[in-house]
NUGU-766275 format. One record per residue: x, y, z of N, C-alpha, C in turn; residue in three letters. Coordinates in steps of 0.2 Angstrom, whole numbers, plus 2048, in hexadecimal, padded with zeros to 3 digits. Example, Ala and Ser with C-alpha at 12.3 -4.5 7.8 and 13.67 -1.06 7.14 Angstrom:
2
8427E482783E7EA8278427F0827ALA8407F58238447FB824840800827SER
***
This chain:
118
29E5B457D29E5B458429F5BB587UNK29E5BB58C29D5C258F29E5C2595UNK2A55C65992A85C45A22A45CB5A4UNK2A25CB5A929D5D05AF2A15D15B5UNK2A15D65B72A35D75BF29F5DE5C0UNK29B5DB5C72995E25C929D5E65CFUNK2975EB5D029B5EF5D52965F45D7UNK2975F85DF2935FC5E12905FA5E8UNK2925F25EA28E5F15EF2915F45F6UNK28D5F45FA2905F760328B5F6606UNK28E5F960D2895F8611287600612UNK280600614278603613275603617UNK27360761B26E60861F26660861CUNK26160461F25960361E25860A61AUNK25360861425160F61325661360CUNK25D61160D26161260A261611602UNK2666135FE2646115F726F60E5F5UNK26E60A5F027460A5ED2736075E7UNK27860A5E12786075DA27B6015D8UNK27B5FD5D82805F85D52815F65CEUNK2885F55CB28C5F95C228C5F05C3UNK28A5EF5BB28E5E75B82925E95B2UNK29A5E85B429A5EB5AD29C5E65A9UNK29D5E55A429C5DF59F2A15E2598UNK2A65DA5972AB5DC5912A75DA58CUNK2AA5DB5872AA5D857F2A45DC57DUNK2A65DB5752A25E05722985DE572UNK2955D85732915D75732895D8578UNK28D5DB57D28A5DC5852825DF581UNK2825E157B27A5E45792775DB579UNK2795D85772765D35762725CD57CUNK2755CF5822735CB58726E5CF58BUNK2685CA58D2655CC5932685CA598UNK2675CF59B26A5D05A12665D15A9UNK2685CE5AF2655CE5B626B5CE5BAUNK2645D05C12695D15C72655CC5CBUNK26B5C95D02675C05D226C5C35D9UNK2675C25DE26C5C45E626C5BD5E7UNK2715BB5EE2705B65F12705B75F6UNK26C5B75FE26D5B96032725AF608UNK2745B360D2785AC6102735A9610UNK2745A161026F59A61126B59A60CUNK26B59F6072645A160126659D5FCUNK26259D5F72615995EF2655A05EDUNK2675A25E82655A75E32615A85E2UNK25F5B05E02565B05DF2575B65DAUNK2525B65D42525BB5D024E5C25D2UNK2535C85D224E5D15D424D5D25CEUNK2505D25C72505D55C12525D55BCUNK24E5D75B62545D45B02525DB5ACUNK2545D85A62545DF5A02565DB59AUNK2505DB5972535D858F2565DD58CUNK2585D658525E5DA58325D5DD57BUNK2565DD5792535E257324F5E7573UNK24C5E75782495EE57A2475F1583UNK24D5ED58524F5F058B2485F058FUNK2455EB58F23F5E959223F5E559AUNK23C5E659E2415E75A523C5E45A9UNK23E5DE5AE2395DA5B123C5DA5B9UNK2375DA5BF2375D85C72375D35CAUNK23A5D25D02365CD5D42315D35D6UNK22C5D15DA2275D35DC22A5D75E3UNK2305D45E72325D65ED2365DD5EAUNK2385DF5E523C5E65E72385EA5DFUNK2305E95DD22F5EE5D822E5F35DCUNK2315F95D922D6005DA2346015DFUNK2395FE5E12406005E62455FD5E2UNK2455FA5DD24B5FB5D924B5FA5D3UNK2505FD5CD24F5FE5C72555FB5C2UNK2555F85C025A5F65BB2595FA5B3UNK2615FB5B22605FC5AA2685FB5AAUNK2685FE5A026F5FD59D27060159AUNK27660059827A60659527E60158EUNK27A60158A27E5FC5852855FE583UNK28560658228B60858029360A585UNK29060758B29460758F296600594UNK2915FC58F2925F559128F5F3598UNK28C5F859B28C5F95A12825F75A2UNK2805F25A727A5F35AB27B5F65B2UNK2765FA5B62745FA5BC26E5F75BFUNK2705F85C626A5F75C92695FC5CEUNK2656015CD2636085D325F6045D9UNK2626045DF25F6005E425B6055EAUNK2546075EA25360C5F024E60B5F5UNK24F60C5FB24B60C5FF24C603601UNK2516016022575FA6052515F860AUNK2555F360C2535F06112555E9614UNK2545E861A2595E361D2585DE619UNK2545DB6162535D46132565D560BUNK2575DB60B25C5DD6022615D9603UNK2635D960826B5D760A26D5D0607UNK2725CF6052755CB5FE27A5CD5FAUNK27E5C95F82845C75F327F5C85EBUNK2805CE5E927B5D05E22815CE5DDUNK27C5CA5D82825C85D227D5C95CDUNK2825CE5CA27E5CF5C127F5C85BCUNK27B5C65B627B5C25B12775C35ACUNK27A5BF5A72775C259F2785B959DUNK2735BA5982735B459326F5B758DUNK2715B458726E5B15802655B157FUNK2655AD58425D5A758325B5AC588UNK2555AE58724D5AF58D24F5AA592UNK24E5AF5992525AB59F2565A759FUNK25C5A759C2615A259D2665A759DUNK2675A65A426E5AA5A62745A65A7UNK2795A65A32805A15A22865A65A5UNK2855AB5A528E5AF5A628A5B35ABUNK28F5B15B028F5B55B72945BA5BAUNK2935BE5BD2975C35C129B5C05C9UNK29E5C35CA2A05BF5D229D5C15D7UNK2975C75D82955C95DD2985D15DEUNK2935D55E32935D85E52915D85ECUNK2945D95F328F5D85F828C5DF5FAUNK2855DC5FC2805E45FD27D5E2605UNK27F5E560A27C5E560E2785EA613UNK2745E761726D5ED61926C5F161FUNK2705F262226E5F362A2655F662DUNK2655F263125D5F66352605FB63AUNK
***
């Protein structure tokens, strides 16, 4: 099992960039693949990103490639997410997650909120 808390979000101005840290206990955090899932008010959860967990292989929604970048730091237990060139509809409660199995994200973070001003 593996507890997540991230960190980094605020409020941003259009255009803007911010990083968001999940940092992750126990000794096995190499072992999970790992994503960033925002939720905006009255929204579903929606997936922006993930990163597997054997060769750091790195997937998009199609709404944020080329404006943000996720990676890891196995040795520091630690993923990001480099956010740039924001935008009002970025705005959302971002929660990092990791699981086991190919898309199956079980352990959740409590959020970060990230908002966008125009």
């Amino acid at each position: 099992q593996v507890q997540l808390g991230e960190s980094g979000g605020g409020l941003v101005q259009a255009g803007g960039s911010l990083r968001l840290t999940c940092a992750a206990s126990g000794r096995t955090f190499r072992n999970y693949n790992m994503g960033w899932f925002p939720q905006a008010p009255g929204k579903e959860r929606q997936f922006v990103a993930s990163i597997s967990r054997t060769y750091g292989n790195t997937y998009y929604a199609d709404s944020v490639k080329g404006r943000f970048t996720i990676s890891r730091d196995n040795a520091k237990n630690t993923m990001y997410l480099q956010m740039n060139s924001l935008k009002p509809e970025d705005t959302a409660v971002y929660y990092c997650a990791g699981g086991l199995a190919t898309n199956e994200f079980r352990y959740w973070g409590q959020g970060t909120q990230v908002t966008v001003s125009s």
